[in-house]
C-alpha positions as CSV (number, residue, x, y, z in Angstrom):
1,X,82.4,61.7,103.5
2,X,86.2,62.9,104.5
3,X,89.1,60.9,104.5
4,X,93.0,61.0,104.3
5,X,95.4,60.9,101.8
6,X,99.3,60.0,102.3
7,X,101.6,63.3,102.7
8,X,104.1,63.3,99.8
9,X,107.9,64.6,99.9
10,X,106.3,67.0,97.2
11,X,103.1,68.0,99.6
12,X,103.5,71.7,101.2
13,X,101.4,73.8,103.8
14,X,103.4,77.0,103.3
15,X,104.2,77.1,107.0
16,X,105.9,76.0,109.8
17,X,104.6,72.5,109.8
18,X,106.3,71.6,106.5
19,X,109.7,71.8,108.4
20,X,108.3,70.0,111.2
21,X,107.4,66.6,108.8
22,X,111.1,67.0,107.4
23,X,112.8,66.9,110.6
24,X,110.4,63.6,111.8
25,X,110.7,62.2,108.9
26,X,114.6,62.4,108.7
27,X,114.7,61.0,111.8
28,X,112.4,58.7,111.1
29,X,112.4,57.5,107.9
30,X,109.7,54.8,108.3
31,X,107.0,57.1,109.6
32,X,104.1,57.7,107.5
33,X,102.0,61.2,106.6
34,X,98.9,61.4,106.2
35,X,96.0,64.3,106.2
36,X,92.7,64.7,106.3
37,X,90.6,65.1,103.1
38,X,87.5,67.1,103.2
39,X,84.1,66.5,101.0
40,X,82.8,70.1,101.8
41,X,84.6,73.6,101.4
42,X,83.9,74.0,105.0
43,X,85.8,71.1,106.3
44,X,88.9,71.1,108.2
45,X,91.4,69.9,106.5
46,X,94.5,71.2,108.5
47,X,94.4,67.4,110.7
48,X,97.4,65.3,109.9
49,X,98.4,62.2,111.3
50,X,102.3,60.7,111.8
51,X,102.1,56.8,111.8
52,X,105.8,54.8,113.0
53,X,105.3,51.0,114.5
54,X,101.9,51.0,115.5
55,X,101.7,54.4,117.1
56,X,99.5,57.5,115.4
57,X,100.3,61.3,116.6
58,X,98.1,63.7,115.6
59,X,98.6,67.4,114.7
60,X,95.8,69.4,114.2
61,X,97.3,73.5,113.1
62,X,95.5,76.6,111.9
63,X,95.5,77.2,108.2
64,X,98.7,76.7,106.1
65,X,100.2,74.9,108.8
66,X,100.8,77.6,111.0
67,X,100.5,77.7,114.6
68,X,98.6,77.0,117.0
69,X,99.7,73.1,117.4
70,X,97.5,70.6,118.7
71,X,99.6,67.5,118.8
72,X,98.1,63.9,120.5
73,X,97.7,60.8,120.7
74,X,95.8,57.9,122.2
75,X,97.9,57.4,125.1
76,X,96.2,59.3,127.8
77,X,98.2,62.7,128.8
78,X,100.1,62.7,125.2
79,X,97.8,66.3,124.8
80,X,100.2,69.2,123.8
81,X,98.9,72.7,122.7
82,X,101.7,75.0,121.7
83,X,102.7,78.0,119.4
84,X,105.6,76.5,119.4
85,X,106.4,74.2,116.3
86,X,110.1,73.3,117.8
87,X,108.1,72.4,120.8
88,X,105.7,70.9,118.4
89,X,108.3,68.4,116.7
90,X,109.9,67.5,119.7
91,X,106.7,66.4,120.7
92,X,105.4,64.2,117.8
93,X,109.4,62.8,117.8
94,X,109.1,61.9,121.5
95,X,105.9,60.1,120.8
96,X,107.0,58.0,118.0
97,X,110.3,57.3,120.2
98,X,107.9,56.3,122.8
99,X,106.3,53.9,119.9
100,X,109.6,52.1,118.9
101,X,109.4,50.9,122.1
102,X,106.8,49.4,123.1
């Protein structure tokens, strides 16, 4: 059975994504990391989630946390695919903006 464990300051994907979580979490320093854990080799373990007041986004990348970006959440319309990971952080920051405010 998969699961997550929390991202750590110390936690890497050797690509662009690892920039990405500094820069959210920077801004936000209450936000919350998380990825999934696979039980099988074939698993899928590049899906992370970024938690701030009640509000999840989730980033799905290709291996190493490179791009392509698949960042949602539940709000319907929150759906961004992009090889862009500036476009990507902007994204997940605008969501968790969004979730301050609610």
């Amino acid at each position: 059975m998969a699961g997550i464990r929390p991202w750590t300051s110390d936690d890497r994907t050797g690509g662009p994504l690892d920039e990405i979580f500094r820069s959210v979490q920077s801004r936000f320093p209450d936000a919350v990391v998380s990825r999934l854990v696979g039980t099988h080799p074939a698993d899928d373990d590049n899906v992370f989630w970024v938690r701030r007041a009640g509000v999840e986004a989730q980033i799905d990348t290709a291996p190493g946390g490179a791009p392509p970006f698949t960042v949602e959440s539940d709000a319907p319309g929150t759906r961004l695919d992009t090889a862009d990971a500036e476009a990507a952080r902007e994204h997940i920051e605008h969501l968790l903006i969004d979730a301050a405010e609610r």
